[in-house]
N, C-alpha and C positions, 0 to 999 in steps of 0.2 A: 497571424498575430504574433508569431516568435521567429526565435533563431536560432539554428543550431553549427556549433562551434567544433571544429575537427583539432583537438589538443587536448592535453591533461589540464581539465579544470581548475585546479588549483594553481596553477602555473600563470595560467590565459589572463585569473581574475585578479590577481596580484599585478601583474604587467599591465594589462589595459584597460582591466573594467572596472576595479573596485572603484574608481572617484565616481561612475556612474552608475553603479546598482546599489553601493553602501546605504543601509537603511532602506530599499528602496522592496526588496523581495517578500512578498505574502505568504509565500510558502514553498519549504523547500522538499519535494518527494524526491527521494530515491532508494533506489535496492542497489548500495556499493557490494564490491565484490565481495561474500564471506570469507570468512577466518579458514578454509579448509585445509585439511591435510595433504591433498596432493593440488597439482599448477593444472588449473584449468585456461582453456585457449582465448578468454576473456580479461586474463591476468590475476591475481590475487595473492595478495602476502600472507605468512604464515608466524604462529607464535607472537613473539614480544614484538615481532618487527611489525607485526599486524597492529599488535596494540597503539603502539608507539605513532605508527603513522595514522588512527581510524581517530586515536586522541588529539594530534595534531589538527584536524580538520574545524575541531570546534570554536577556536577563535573566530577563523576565517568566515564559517558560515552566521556565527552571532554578529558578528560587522555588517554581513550580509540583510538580517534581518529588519523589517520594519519593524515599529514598538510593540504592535500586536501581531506578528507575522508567528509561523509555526516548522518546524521541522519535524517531518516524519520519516524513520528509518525502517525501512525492512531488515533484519538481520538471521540470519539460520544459527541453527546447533552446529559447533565442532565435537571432535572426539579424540582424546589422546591417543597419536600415533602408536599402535602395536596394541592395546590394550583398552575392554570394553568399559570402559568408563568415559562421560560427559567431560569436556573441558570447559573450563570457567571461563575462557579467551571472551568467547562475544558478550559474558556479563561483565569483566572487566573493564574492558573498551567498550562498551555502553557505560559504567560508574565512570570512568576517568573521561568518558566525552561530557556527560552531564556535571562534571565538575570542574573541568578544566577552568584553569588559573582567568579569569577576567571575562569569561565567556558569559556567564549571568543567567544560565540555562537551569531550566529546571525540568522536570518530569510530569507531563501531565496526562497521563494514560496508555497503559500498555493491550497491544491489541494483540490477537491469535489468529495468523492464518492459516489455515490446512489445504493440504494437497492430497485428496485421495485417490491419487495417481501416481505419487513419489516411489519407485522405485525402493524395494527393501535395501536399507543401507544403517547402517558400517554392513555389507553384506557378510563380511569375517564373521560377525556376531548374531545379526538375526538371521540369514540363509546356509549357513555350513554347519556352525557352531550350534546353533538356535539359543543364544542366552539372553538376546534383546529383544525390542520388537521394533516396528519397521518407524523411522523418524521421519515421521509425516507433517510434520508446523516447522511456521517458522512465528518471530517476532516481529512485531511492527509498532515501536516507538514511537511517543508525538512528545516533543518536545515544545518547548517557548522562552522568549525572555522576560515573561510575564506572568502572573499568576490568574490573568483572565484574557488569553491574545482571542483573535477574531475567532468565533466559533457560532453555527446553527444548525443543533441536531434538528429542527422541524425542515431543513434541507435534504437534511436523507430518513425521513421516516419509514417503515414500512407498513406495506398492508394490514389490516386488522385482520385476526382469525377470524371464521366463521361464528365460532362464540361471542367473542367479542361484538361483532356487528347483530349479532340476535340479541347479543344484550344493552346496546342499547336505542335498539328498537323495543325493546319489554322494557326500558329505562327502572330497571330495579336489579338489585344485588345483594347478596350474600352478607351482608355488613357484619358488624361487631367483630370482638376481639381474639386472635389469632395465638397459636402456640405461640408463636414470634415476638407475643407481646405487641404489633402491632393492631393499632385500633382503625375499622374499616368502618369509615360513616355511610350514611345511608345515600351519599349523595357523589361516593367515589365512584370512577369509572365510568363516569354516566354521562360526563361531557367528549362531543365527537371534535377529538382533535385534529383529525386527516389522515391517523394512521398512528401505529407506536412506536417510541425510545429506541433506536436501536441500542442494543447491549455492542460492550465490545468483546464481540467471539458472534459474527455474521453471518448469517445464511445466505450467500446467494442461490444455491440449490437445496432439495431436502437432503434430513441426515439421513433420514430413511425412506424406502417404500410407502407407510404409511400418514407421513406427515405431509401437507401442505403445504406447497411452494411458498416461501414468506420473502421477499428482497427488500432489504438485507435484517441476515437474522446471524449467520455465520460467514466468515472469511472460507469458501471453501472453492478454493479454484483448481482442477486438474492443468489447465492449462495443458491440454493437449488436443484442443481443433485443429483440425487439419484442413478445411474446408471454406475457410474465409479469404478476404482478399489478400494479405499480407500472404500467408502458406501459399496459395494460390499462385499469385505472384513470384514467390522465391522456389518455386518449382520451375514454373515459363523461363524465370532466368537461372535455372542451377546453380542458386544460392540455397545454402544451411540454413537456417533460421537462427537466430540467435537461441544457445542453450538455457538461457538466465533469464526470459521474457518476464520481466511484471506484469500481472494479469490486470488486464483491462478494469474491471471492475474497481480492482480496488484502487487504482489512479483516480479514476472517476469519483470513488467515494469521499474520499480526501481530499479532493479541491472542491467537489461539492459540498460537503461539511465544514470548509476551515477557507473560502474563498469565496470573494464576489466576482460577479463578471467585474472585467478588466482587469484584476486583480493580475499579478505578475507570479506567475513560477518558475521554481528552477530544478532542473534537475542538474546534477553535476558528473553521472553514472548513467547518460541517455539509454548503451543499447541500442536496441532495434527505435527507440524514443518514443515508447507508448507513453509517457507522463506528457511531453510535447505534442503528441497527438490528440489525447484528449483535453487536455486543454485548450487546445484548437475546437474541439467539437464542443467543450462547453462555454466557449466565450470567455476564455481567459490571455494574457498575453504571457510570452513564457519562452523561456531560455534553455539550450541544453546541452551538454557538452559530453563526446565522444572521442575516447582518444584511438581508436582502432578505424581506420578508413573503410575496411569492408563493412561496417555496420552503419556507415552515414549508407549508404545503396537502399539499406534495408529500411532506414528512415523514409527516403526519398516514397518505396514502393507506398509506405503506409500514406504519404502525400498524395499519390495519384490518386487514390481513392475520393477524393476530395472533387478533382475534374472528372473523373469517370461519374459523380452518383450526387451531384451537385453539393450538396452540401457534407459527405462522406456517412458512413456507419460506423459508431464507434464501437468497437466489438467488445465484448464484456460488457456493454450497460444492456440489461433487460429490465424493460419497463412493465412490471406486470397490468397482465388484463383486469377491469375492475369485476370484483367478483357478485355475482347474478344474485341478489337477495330472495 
């Protein structure tokens, strides 16, 4: 149901596509390269020049937009080179993309995703030094050109806790009024909607031992399987995996939240083109653009998976079991 384009996106869509995607995209997910300190082998700019170019982009992709269409960005933490302090780079270049001159963008939700697998880093400061602690999240933006573009959280809702589903089978609650000031009627809680709100800060796994699997409750993806078909695959053929993977899940979450089938996505920062991939697995049609050729291979592997297992597994989406009353 897509395509995917081997050149610098911004280039490609100015030359030959924008007369036929202008206004036409439902949603644009990507994880561009971060603001980092030192050059990683996926490319990335640094400082002002970072800014300059991440603010540049915003024209181009509000052109892109349908009227209710949505941009979601993944973006990480920087740190001033030599010195344990936070840099302001990726909230700057977040404020000046949300502002930029003619783009009509606004701000409609900022999400948390965590990786409790990151690697302790500035390592200078939390591993040698010990005066930080380990920079484990990153941001993930949803932008629009609107102040209501297409959205349905009853798309991704998740499971109810076990309380929740006792209570309302005992259809009664706790009512009246709260430290909060808020007032709970006798009649709150008590209708079975399918499942509840997701917050934005997601569970896909527990935070702890003790808590109960909820999807989705937090953005918490290690993102270090080694055993699926893509890993798998770039083993058979001694390729590296891509360093920068977007985790499955939360592709999926985001076009499932803010997309219909046949809807159109784009990514402009593919990668290995998990946002392409799953939008294939959820029925959507979708564009992607890679400017590094060793990483279309790595696309390709995640395709076979498609003829190997007829209809593919999208890895990252886990559909919970319904739970035994």
């Amino acid at each position: 149901m897509g395509s995917l384009y081997l050149g610098c996106s911004s280039a490609l869509i100015k030359a030959h596509l924008l007369p036929k995607l202008k206004g036409k995209v439902d949603l644009i997910l990507t994880s561009p390269p971060f603001p980092l300190n030192n050059k990683k082998s996926y490319g990335n700019l640094t400082g002002e020049e970072y800014r300059k170019w991440f603010v540049g982009l915003a024209d181009l992709y509000s052109q892109l937009l349908s009227p209710k269409g949505s941009i979601v960005i993944e973006l990480g933490n920087s740190w001033v080179p030599g010195r344990p302090i936070q840099s302001l780079l990726h909230l700057e270049s977040l404020i000046g993309f949300v502002n930029a001159k003619n783009s009509g963008l606004r701000l409609c939700q900022q999400f948390v995703c965590y990786n409790p697998s990151r690697l302790p880093s500035p390592a200078q400061w939390v591993t040698i030094n010990r005066e930080r602690l380990t920079d484990s999240y990153t941001h993930v933006w949803w932008m629009a050109k609107d102040d209501h573009p297409k959205a349905n959280n009853k798309n991704v809702l998740r499971p109810y806790s076990a309380s929740m589903e006792e209570l309302l089978v005992r259809q009664s609650y706790n009512s009246g009024k709260r430290p909060s000031q808020h007032v709970i009627s006798d009649e709150s809680f008590l209708i079975n909607n399918g499942g509840s709100i997701a917050p934005n800060f997601i569970e896909a796994e527990p935070m702890g031992c003790r808590d109960d699997w909820r999807m989705p409750n937090a953005f918490r993806f290690s993102n270090t399987g080694s055993n699926d078909f893509y890993h798998t695959r770039c083993r058979e053929l001694e390729l590296t995996p891509h360093p920068a993977r977007m985790p499955g899940g939360l592709a999926a979450f985001f076009i499932e939240f803010l997309t219909d089938k046949k809807d159109l996505v784009l990514d402009p920062f593919a990668g290995s083109n998990t946002t392409g991939y799953l939008a294939e697995k959820l029925g959507r049609r979708w564009i992607s653009f890679e400017i590094q050729p060793d990483y279309i291979k790595h696309s390709k592997i995640r395709f076979e998976e498609f003829s190997k297992n007829g209809k593919g597994h999208a890895h990252g989406i886990r559909k919970p079991a319904r739970r035994n009353k």
